[in-house]
C-alpha positions as CSV (number, residue, x, y, z in Angstrom):
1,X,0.0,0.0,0.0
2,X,2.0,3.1,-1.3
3,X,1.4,6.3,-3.1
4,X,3.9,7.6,-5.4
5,X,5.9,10.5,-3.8
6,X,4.7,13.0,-7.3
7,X,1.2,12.7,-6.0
8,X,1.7,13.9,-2.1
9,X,3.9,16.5,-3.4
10,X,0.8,17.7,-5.5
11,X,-1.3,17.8,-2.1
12,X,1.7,19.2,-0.5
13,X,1.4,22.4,-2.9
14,X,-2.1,22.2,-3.0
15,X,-2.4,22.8,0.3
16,X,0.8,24.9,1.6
17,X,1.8,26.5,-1.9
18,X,4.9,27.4,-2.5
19,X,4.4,30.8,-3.9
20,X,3.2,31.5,-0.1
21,X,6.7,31.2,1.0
22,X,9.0,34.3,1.6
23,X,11.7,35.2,-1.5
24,X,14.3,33.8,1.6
25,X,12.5,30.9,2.2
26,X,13.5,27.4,0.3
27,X,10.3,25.0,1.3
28,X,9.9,22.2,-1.4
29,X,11.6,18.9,-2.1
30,X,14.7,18.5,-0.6
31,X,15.4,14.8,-1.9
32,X,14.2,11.8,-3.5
33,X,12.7,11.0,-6.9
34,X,9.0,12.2,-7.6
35,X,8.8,8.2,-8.7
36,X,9.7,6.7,-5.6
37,X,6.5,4.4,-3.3
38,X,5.7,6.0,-0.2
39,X,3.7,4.3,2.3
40,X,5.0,5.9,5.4
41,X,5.6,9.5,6.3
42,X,7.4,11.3,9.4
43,X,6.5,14.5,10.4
44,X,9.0,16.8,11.9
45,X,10.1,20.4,12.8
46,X,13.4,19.9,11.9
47,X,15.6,17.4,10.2
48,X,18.5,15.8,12.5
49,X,20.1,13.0,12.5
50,X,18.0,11.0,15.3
51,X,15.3,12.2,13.3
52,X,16.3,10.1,10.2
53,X,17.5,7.0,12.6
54,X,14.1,7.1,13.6
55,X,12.7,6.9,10.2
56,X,15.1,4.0,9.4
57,X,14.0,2.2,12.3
58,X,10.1,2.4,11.6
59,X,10.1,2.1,7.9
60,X,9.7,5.6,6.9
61,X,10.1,6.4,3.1
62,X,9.4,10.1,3.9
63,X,10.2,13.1,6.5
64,X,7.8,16.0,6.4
65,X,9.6,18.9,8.1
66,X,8.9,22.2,8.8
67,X,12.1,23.8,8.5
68,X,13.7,23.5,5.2
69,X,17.1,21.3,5.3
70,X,19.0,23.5,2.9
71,X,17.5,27.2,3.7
72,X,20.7,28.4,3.9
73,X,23.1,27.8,0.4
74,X,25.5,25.2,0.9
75,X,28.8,24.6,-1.2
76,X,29.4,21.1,-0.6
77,X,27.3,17.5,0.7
78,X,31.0,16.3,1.9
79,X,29.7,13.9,5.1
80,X,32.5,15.9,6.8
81,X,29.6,18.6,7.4
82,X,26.5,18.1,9.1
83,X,24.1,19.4,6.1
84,X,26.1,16.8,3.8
85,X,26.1,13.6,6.3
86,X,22.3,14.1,6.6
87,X,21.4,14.0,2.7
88,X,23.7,11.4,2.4
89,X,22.6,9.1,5.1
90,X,18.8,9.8,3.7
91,X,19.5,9.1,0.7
92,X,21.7,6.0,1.2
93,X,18.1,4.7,3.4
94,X,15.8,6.0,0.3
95,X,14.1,8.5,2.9
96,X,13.2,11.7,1.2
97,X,12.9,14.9,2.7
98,X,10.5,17.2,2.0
99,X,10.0,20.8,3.6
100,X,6.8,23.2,4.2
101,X,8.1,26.8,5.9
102,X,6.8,29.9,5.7
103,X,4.0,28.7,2.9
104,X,2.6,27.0,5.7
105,X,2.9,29.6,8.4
106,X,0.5,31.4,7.0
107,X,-2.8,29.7,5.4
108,X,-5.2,29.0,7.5
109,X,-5.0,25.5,9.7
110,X,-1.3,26.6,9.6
111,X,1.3,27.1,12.3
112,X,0.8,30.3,13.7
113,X,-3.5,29.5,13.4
114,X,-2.8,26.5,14.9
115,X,-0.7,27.4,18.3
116,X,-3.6,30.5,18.4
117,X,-6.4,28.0,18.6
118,X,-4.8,25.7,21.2
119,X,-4.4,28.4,23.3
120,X,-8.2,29.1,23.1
121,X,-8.1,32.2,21.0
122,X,-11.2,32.9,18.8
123,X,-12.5,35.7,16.6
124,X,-9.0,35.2,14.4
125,X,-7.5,36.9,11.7
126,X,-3.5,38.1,10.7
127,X,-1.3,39.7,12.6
128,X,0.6,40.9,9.1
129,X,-2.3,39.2,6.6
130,X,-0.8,38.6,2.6
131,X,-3.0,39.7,-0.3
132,X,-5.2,36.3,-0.2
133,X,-7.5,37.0,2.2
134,X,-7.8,35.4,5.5
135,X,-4.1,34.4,5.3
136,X,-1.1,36.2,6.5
137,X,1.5,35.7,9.3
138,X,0.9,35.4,13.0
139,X,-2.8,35.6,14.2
140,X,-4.6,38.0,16.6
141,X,-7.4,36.8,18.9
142,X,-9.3,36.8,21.6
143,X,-9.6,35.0,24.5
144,X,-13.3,34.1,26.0
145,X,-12.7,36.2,29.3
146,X,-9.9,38.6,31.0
147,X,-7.2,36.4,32.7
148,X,-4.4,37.2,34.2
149,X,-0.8,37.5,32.2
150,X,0.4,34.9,34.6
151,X,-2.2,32.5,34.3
152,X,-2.2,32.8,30.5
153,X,1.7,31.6,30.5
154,X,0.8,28.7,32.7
155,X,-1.7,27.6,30.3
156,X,0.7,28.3,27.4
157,X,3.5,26.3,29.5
158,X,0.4,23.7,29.7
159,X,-0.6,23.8,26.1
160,X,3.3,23.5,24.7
161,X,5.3,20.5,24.6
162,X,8.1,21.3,27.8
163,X,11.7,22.7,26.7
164,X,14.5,23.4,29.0
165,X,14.1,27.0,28.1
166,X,10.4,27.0,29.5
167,X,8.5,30.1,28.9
168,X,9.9,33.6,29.7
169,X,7.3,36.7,30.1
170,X,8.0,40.5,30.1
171,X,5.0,42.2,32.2
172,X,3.5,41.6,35.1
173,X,2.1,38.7,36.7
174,X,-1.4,39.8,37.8
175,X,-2.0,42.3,34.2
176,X,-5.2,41.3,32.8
177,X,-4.8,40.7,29.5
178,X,-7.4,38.9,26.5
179,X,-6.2,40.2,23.0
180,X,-3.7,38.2,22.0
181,X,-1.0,38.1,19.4
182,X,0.7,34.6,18.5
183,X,3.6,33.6,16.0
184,X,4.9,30.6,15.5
185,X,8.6,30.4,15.5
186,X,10.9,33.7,15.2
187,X,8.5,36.3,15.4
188,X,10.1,39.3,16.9
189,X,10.1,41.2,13.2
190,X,6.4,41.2,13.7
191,X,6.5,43.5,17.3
192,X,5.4,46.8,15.4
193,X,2.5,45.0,14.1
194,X,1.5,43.4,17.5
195,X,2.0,47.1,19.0
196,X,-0.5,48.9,16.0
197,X,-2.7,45.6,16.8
198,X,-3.5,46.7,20.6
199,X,-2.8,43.7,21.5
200,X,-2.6,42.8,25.7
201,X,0.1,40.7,24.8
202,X,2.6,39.2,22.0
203,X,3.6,35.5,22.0
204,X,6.1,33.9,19.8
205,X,9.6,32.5,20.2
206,X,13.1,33.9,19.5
207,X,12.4,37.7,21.0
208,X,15.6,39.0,21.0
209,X,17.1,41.6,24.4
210,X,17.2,44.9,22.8
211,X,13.9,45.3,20.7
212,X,11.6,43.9,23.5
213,X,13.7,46.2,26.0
214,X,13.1,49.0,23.5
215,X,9.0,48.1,22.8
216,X,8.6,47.7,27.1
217,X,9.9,50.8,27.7
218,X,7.8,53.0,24.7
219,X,5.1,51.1,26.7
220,X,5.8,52.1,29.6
221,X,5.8,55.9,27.9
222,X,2.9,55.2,26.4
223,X,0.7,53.8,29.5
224,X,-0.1,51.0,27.6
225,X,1.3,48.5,24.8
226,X,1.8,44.6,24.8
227,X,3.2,42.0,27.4
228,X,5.3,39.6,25.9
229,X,6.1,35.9,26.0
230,X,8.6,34.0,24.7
231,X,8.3,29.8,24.0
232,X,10.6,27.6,22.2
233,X,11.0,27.5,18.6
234,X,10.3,24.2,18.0
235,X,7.7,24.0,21.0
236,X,5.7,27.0,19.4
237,X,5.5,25.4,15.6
238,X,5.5,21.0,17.0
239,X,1.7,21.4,17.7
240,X,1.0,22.2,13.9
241,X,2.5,18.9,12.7
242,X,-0.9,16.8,14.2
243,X,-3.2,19.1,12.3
244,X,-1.2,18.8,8.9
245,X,-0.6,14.7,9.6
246,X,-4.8,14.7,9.8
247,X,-5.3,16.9,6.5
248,X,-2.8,14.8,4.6
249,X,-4.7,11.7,5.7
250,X,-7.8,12.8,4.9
251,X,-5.8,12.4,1.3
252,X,-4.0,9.5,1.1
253,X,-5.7,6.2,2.5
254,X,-3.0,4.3,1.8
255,X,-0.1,5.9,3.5
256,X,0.9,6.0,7.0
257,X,1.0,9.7,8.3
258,X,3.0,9.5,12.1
259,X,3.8,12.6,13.9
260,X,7.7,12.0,15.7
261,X,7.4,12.8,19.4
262,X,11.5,13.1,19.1
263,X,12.2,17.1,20.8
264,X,14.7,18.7,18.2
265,X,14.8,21.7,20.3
266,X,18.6,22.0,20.7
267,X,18.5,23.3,24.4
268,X,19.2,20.5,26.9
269,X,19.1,22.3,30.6
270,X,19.4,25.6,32.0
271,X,21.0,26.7,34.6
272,X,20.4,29.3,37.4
273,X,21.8,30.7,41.1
């Protein structure tokens, strides 16, 4: 029971198109011929090598990633380097890799639509839409009732697979808060647009020192302006993998969609005094 890999590269691009991707992005097919049976398929945020042992060990013909292997340009697959050991070893195990970025951060069911929905936003639409409408990065939404900023990162900390980096908050503990910005992965070129949003408060991942420093204090000026959370990388965009393994299955009868529960977040512990 297989489907040829041309086919679930069609749904692919049907349903996260690649002209949705940024001009820096590089989603698409990283490796394997468009001929090759597929019958099983491993979902990912990233690419690593425990991530391909693990589709060795269970038969995978596929990996479904988020993050593109080869965003960045590469001169050389030597094995000597880590991008080239990884293409190599895939393609020595006839495991192709396949990668769905930015054109799927922003349709809807996507990454960013997804982490706002499992934090019980409603009433959604784009933090920065695109020109098809309903579509865009990040999302803005509202929560049913006023909670406390606190309580909302306990149920973010609840909601998000755990990282040794945990969840960090700028604001304080007992501000009520219920518009809410969310963006999956690196979202702190979207803070300006959460600011001219109103929003209570900004959740995403990778928020650097200086421009939330810079964005707390016009707040602070200002009387007003956002709170802001910070969660994993690959915490904020694993949750979307389940929602894309159920709308490719919906496809394919015959292949084997599997969500890995492998954490490719590359912190291991913190430490404090």
């Amino acid at each position: 029971m297989s489907q040829p890999l041309s086919e679930l590269v069609e749904c692919f691009e049907q349903l996260w198109p690649l002209d949705g991707a940024e001009d820096w992005d590089a989603p698409g097919l990283v490796s394997g011929s468009l001929e090759q049976p597929i019958s099983r398929v491993l979902l990912t945020v990233d690419v690593t090598h425990d991530i391909i042992a693990e589709a060795e060990n269970g038969g995978f013909d596929l990996v479904f990633a988020h993050h593109p292997l080869l965003l960045k340009g590469v001169k050389t697959l030597s094995e000597s380097s880590s991008k080239g050991a990884l293409i190599s070893r895939s393609i020595r195990s006839n495991i192709a890799i396949y990668g769905a970025h930015t054109n799927a951060d922003i349709v809807e069911s996507g990454v960013s639509d997804v982490l706002a929905r499992s934090l019980g936003l409603g009433s959604l639409t784009p933090l920065v839409p695109t020109l098809n409408s309903g579509e865009g990065h990040g999302r803005i939404g509202l929560l049913d009732s006023p909670i406390k900023l606190g309580d909302f990162a306990r149920l973010a900390a609840k909601v998000l697979p755990s990282t040794a980096s945990g969840i960090r908050v700028s604001g304080e503990f007992d501000q009520m808060i219920q518009r809410v910005a969310v963006c999956g992965g690196a979202g702190d070129s979207f803070i300006d647009a959460a600011i001219d949003a109103g929003v209570d408060v900004y959740l995403t991942s990778d928020l650097r020192h200086h421009p939330v420093q810079e964005a707390r204090e016009l707040s602070q000026l200002a009387a007003g302006g956002p709170a802001f959370i910070d969660v994993a990388h690959w915490a904020g965009e694993w949750l979307w993998l389940e929602v894309a393994a159920a709308q490719l299955a919906k496809h394919f009868d015959k292949v084997q969609f599997v969500v890995s529960q492998l954490r490719t977040d590359p912190w291991d512990f913190v430490v404090t005094q």
